[in-house]
N, CA, C and O of each residue as an XYZ file, in Angstrom:
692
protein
N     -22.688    104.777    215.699
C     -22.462    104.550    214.283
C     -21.077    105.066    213.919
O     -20.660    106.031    214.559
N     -20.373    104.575    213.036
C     -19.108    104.867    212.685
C     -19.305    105.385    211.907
O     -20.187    105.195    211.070
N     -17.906    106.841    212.012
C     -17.983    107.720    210.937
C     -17.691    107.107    209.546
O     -17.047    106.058    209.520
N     -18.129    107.696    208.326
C     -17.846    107.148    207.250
C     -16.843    108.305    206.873
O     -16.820    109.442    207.345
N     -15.963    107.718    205.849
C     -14.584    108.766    205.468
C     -15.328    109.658    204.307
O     -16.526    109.684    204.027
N     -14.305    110.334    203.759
C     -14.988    111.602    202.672
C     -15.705    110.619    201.532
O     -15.370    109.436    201.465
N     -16.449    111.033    200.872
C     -16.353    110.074    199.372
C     -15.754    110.764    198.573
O     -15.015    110.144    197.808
N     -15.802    111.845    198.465
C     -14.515    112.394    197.468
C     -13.299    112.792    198.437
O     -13.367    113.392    199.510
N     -12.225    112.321    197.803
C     -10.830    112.504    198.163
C      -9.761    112.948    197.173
O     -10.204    112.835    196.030
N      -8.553    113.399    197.198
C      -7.709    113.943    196.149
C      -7.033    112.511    195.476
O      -6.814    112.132    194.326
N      -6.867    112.044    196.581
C      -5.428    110.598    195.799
C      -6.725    109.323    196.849
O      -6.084    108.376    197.305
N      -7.733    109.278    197.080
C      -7.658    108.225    197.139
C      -7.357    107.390    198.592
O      -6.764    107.840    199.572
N      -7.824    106.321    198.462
C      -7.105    105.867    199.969
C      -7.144    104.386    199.873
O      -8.109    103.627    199.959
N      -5.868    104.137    199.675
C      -5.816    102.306    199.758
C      -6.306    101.241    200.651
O      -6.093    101.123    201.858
N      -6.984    100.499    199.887
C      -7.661     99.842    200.669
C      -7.039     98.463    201.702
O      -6.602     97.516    201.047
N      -6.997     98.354    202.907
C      -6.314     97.223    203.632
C      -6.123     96.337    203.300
O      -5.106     95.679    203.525
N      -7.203     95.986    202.547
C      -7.108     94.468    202.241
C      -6.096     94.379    200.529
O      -5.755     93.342    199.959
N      -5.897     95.464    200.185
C      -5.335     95.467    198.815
C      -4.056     94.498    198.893
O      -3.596     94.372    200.028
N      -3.565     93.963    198.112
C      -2.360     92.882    197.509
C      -0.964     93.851    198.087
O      -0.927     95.075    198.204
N      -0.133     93.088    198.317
C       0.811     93.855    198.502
C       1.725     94.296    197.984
O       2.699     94.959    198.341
N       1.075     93.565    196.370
C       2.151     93.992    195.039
C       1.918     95.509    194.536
O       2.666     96.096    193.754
N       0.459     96.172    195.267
C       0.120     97.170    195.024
C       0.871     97.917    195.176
O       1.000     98.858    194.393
N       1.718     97.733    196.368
C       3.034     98.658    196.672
C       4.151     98.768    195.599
O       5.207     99.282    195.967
N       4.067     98.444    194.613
C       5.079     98.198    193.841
C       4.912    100.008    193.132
O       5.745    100.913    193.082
N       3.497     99.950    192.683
C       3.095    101.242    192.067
C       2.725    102.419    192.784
O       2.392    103.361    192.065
N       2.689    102.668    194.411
C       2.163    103.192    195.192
C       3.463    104.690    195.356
O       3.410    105.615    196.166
N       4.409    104.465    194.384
C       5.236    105.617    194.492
C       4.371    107.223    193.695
O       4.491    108.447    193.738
N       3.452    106.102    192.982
C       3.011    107.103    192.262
C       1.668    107.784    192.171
O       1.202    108.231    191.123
N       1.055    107.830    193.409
C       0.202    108.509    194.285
C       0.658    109.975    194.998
O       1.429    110.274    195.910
N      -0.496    110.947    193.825
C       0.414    112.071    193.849
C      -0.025    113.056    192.820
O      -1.162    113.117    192.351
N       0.862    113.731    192.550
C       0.765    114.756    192.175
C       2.190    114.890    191.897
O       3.011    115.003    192.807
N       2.570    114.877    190.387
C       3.771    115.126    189.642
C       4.291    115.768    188.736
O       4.603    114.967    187.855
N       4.606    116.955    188.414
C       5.281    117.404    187.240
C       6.334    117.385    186.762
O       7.119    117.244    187.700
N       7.044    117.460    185.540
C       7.959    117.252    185.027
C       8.318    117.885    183.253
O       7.841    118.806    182.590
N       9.176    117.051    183.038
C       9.374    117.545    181.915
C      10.169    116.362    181.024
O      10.973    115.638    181.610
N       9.887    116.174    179.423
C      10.661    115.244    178.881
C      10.871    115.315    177.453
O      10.639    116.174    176.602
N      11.260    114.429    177.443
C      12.327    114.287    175.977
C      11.754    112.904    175.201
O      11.409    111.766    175.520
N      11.868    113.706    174.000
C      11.494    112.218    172.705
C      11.791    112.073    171.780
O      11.559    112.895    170.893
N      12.364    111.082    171.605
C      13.504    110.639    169.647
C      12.803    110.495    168.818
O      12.432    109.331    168.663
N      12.169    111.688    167.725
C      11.610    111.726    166.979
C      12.029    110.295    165.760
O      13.049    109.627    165.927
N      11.038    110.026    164.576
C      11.434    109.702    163.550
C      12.660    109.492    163.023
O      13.209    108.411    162.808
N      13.233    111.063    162.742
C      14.153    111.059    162.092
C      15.341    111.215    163.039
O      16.343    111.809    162.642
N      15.278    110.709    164.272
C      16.571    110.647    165.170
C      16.708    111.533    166.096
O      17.274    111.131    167.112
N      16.352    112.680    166.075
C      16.385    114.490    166.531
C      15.720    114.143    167.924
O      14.930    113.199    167.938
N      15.918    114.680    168.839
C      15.094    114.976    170.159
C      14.374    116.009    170.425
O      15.065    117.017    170.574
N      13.494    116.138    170.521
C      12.131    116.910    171.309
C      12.190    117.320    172.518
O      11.608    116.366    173.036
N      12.413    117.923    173.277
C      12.521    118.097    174.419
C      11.087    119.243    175.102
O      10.757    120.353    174.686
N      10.719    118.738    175.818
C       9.300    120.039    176.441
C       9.564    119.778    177.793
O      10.512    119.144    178.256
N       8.569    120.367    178.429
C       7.736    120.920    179.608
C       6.696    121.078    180.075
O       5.921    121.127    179.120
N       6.062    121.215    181.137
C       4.505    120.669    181.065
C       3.577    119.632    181.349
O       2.351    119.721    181.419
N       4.262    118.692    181.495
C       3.870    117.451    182.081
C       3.198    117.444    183.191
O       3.523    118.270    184.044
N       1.954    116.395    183.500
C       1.471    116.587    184.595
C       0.874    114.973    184.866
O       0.042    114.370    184.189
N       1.694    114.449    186.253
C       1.013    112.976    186.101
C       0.424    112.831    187.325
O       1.100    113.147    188.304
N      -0.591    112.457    187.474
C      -1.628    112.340    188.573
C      -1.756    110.843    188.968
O      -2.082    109.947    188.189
N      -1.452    110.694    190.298
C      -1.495    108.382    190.653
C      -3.045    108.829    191.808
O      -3.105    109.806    192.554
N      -3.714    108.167    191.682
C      -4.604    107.905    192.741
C      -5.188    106.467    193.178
O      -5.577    105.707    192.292
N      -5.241    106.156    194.280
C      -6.005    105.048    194.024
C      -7.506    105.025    194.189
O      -8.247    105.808    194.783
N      -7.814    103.695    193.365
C      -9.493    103.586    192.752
C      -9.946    102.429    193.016
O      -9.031    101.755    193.490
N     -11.059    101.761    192.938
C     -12.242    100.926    193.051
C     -11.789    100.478    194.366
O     -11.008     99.533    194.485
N     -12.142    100.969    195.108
C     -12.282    100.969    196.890
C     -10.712    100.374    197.339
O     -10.432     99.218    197.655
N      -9.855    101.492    197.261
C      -8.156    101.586    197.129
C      -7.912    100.116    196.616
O      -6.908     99.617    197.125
N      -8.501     99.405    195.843
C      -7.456     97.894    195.659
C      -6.783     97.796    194.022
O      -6.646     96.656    193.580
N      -6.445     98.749    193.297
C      -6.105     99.294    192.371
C      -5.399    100.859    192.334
O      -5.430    101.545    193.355
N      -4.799    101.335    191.150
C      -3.877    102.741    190.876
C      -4.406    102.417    189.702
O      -4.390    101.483    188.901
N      -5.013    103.762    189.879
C      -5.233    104.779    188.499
C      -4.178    105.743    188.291
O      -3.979    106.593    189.158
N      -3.258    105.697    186.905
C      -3.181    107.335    186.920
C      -3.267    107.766    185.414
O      -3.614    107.242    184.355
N      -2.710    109.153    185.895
C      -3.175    109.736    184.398
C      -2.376    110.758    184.145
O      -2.222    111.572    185.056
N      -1.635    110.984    182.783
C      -0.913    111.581    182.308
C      -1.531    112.711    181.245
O      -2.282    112.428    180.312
N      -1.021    114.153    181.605
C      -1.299    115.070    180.490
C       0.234    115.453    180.193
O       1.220    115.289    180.911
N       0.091    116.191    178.506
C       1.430    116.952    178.730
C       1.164    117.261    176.998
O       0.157    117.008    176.337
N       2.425    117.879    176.575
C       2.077    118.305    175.450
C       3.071    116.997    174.379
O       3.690    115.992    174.725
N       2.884    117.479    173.326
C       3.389    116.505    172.305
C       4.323    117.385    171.265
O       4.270    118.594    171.040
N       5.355    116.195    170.602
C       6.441    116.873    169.930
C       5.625    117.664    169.056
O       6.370    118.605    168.783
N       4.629    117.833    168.501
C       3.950    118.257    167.043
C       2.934    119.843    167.635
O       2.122    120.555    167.043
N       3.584    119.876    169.261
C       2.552    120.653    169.645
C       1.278    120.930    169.998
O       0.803    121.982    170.427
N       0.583    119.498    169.695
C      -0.366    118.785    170.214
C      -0.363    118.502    171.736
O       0.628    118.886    172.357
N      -1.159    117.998    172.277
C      -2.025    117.726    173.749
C      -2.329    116.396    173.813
O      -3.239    115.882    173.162
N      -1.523    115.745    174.661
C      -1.497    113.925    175.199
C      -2.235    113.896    176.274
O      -2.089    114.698    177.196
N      -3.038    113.033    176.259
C      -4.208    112.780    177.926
C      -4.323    111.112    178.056
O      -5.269    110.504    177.556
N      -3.230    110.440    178.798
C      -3.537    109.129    178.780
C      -3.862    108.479    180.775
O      -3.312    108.828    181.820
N      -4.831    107.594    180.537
C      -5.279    106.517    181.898
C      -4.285    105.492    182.004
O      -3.750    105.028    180.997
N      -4.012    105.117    183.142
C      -3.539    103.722    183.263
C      -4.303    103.583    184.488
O      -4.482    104.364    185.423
N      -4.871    101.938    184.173
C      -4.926    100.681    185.357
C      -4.196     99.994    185.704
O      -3.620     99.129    185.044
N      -4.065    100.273    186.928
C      -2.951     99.210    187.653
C      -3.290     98.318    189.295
O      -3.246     98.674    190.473
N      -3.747     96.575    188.341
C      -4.343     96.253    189.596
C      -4.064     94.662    189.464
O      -4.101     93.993    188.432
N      -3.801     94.273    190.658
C      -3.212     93.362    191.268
C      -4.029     91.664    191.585
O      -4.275     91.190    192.694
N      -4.287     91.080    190.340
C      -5.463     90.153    190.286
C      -5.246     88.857    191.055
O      -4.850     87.804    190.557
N      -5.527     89.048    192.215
C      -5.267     87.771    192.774
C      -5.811     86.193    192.693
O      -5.245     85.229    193.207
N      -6.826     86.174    192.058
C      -6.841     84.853    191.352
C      -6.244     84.557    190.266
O      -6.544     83.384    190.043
N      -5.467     84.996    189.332
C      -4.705     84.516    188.535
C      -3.201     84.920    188.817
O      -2.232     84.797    188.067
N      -3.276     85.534    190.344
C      -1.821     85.638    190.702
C      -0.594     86.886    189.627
O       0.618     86.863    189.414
N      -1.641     87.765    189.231
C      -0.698     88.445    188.066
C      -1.405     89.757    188.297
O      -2.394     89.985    188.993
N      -0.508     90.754    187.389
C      -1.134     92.036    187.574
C      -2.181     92.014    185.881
O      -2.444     91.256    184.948
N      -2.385     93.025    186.236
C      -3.309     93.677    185.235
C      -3.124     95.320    184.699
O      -3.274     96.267    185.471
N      -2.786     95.472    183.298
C      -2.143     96.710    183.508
C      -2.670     97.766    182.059
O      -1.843     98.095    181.208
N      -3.946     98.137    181.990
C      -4.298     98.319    181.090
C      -4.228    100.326    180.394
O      -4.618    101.204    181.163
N      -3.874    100.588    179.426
C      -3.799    102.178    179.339
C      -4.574    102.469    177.965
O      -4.434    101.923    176.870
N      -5.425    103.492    178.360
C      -6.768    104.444    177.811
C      -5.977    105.955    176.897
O      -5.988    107.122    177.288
N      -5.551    105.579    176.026
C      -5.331    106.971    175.007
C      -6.451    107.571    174.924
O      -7.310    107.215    174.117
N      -6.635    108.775    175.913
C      -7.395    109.049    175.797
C      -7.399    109.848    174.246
O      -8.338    109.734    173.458
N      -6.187    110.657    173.982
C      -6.448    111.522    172.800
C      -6.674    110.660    171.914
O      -7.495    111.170    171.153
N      -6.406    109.592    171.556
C      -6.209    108.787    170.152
C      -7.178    107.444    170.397
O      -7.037    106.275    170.037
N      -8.048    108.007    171.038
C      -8.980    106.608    171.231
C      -8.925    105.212    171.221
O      -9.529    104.347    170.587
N      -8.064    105.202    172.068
C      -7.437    103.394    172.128
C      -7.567    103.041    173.229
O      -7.774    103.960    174.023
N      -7.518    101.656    173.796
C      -6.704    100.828    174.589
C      -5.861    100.068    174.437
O      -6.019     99.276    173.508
N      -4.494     99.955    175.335
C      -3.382     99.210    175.003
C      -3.562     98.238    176.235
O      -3.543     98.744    177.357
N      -3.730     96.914    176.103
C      -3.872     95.982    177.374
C      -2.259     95.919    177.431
O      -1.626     95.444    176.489
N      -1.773     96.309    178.324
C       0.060     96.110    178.569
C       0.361     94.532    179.188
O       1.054     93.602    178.775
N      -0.200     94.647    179.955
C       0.109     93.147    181.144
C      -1.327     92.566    181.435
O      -2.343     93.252    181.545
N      -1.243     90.958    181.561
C      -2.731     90.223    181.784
C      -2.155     88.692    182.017
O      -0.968     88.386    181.905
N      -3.228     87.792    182.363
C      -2.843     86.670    182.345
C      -2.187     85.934    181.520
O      -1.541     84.950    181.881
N      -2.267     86.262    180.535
C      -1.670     85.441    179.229
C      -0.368     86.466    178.549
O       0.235     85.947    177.610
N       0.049     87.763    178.940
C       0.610     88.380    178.350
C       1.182     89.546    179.662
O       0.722     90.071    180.677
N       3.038     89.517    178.527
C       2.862     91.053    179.924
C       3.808     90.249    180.860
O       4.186     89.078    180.852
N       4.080     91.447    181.773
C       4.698     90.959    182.880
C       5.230     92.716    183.882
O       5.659     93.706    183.290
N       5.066     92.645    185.131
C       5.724     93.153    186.010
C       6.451     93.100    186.881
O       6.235     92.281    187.775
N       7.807     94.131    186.945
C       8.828     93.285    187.189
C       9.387     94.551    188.370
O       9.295     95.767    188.198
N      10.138     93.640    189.916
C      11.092     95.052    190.308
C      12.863     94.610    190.206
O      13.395     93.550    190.535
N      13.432     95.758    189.676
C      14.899     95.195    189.987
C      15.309     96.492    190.699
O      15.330     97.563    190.092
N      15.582     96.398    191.782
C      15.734     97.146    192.851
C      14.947     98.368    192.828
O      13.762     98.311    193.155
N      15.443     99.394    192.501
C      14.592    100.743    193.006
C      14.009    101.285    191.488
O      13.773    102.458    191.201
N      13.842    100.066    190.582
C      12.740    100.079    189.189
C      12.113     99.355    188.919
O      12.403     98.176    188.717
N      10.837     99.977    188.823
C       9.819     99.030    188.049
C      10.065     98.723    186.713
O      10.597     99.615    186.052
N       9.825     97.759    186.208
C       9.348     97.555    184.893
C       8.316     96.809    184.457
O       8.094     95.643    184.786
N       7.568     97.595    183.583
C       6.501     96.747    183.095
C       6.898     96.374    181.014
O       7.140     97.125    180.069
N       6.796     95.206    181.123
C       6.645     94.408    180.016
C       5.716     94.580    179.523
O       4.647     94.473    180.125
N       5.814     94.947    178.102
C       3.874     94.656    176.832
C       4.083     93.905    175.972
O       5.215     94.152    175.555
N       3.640     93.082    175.424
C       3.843     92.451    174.147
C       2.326     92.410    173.359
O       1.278     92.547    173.990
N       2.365     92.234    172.122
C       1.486     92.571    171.023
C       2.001     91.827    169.893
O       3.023     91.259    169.510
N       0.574     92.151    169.466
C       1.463     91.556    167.772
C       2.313     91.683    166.893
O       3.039     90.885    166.300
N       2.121     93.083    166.839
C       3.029     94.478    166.059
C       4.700     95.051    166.625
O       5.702     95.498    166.065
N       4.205     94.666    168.339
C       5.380     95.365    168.598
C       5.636     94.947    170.112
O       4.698     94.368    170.660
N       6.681     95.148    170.786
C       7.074     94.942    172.692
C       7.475     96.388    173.252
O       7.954     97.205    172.466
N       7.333     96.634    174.262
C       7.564     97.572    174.948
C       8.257     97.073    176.194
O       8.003     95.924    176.558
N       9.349     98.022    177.088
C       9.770     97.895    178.200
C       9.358     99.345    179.033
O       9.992    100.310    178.606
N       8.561     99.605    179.963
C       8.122    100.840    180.883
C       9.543    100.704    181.845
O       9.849     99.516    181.948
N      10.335    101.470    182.457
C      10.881    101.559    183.188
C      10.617    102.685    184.102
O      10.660    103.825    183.641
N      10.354    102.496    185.320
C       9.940    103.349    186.026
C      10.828    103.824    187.425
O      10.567    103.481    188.578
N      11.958    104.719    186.975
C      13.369    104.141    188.080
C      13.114    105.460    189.297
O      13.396    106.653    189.185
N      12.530    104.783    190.365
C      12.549    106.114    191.691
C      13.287    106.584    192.184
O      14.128    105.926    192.796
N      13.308    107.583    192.158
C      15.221    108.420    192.630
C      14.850    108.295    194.413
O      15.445    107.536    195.179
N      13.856    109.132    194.757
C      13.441    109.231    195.818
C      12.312    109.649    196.176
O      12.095    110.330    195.174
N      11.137    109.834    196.994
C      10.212    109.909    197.785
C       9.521    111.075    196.899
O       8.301    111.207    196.806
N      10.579    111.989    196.194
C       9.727    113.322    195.172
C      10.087    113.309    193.895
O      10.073    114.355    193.246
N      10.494    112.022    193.301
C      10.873    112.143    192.582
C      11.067    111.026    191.858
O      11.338    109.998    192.479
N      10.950    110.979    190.110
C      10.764    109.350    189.610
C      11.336    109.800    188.333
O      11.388    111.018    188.158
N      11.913    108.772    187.120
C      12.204    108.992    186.301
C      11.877    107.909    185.383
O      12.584    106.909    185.501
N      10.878    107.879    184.413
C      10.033    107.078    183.189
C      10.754    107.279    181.930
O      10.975    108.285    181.256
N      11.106    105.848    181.779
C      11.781    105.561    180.094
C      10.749    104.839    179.662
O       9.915    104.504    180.502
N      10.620    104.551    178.662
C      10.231    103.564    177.284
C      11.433    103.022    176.137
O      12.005    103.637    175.236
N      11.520    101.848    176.516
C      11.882    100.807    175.324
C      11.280    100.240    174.341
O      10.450     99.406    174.703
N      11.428    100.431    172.846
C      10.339     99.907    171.936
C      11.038     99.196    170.735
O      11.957     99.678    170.074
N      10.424     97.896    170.545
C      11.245     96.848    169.862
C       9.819     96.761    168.477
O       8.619     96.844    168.738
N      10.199     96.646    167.578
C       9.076     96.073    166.556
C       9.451     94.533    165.676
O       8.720     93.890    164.923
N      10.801     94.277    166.090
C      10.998     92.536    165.696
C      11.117     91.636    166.763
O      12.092     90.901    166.923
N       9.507     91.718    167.965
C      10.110     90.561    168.707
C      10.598     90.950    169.650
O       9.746     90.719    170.509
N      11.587     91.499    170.220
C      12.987     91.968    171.152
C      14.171     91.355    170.552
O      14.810     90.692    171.368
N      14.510     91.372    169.720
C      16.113     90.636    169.010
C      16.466     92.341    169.148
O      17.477     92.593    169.803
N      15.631     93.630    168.523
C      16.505     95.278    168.828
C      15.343     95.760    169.651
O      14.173     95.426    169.837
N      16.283     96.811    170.119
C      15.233     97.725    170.681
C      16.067     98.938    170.752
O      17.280     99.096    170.884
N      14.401    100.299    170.545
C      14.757    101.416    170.765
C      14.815    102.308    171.986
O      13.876    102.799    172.613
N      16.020    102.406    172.175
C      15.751    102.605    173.900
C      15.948    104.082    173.942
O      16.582    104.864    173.233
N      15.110    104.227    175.130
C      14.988    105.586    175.305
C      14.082    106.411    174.405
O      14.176    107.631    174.263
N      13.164    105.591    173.790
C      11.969    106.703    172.821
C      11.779    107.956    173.482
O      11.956    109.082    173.018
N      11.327    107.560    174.834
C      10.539    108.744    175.569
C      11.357    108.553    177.190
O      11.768    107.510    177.698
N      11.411    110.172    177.821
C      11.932    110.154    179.096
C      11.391    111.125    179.455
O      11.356    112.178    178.820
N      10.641    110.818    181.050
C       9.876    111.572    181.506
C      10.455    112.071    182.700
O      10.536    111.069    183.411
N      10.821    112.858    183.219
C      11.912    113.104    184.471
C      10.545    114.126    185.557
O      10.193    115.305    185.516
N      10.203    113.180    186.251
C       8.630    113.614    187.632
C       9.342    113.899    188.666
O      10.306    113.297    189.139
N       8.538    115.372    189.181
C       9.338    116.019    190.804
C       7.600    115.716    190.816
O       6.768    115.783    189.912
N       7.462    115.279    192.593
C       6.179    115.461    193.287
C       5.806    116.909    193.799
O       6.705    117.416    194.470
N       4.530    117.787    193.606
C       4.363    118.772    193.527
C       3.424    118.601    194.821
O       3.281    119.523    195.624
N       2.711    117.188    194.981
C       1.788    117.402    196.435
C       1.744    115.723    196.103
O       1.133    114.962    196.852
């Protein structure tokens, strides 16, 4: 009889048969801390510490989960999920994120909406909505290390606010 592997594991273990676009997000399997910066309202920057982003993979490795804690400009406590999974019958990703503090879901990317994108050593993920567009930029310095912007447009994309949020991740394990 063949051994069976752990069922609990720390990060997870990708599954063979997974898409190979999975690799796109697979930098971020791990264990990350950091620290970042955010353009308040009134223009001013925020700057903290504390951050903690966790990538694992989930539903029998053919998907990335991860999950972000850290604190907030107001001194408050942020706890958000992301899904990130690779739908091969409609040939597109799927990219959905769970606020956890503020009880939402934001569907980012799907068949009809969205998009994921690489231009060399960055990801980007595209959102669009009714209200508003987003650009995720996810630019990998190297093997311990990643650096997360947000772009946020509310007419469309004719402007955008770049640089809302910057998350600057060293891998800790």
């Amino acid at each position: 009889m063949a051994q069976q592997k752990p069922a609990i594991t720390a990060y997870g273990d990708r599954h063979e048969a997974a898409p190979e676009e999975l690799d796109l997000f697979s930098f971020l399997i791990g264990k990350w801390e950091g620290s970042g910066r955010t353009r308040l309202a009134d223009g001013t920057i925020a700057e903290y510490d504390g951050l903690l982003w966790i990538g694992r993979y989930a539903l029998d490795g053919m998907a990335i989960i991860d999950e972000l804690h850290g604190p907030l400009p107001d001194g408050g406590r942020a706890f958000g999920i992301t899904l990130r999974y690779f739908d091969r019958d409609s040939d597109g990703w799927i990219v959905e994120f769970l606020n956890v503090s503020n009880s939402f879901i934001r569907r980012q990317v799907n068949a009809r909406s969205g998009a994921v994108e690489q231009d060399g050593s960055t990801v980007v993920v595209t959102s669009v909505s009714d209200e508003s567009m987003s650009r995720e930029f996810y630019r990998v310095i190297d093997d311990d290390s990643f650096v997360y912007t947000i772009d946020l447009s509310n007419d469309g994309g004719n402007t955008w606010n770049r640089g809302s949020i910057e998350f600057t991740m060293n891998r800790v394990e």
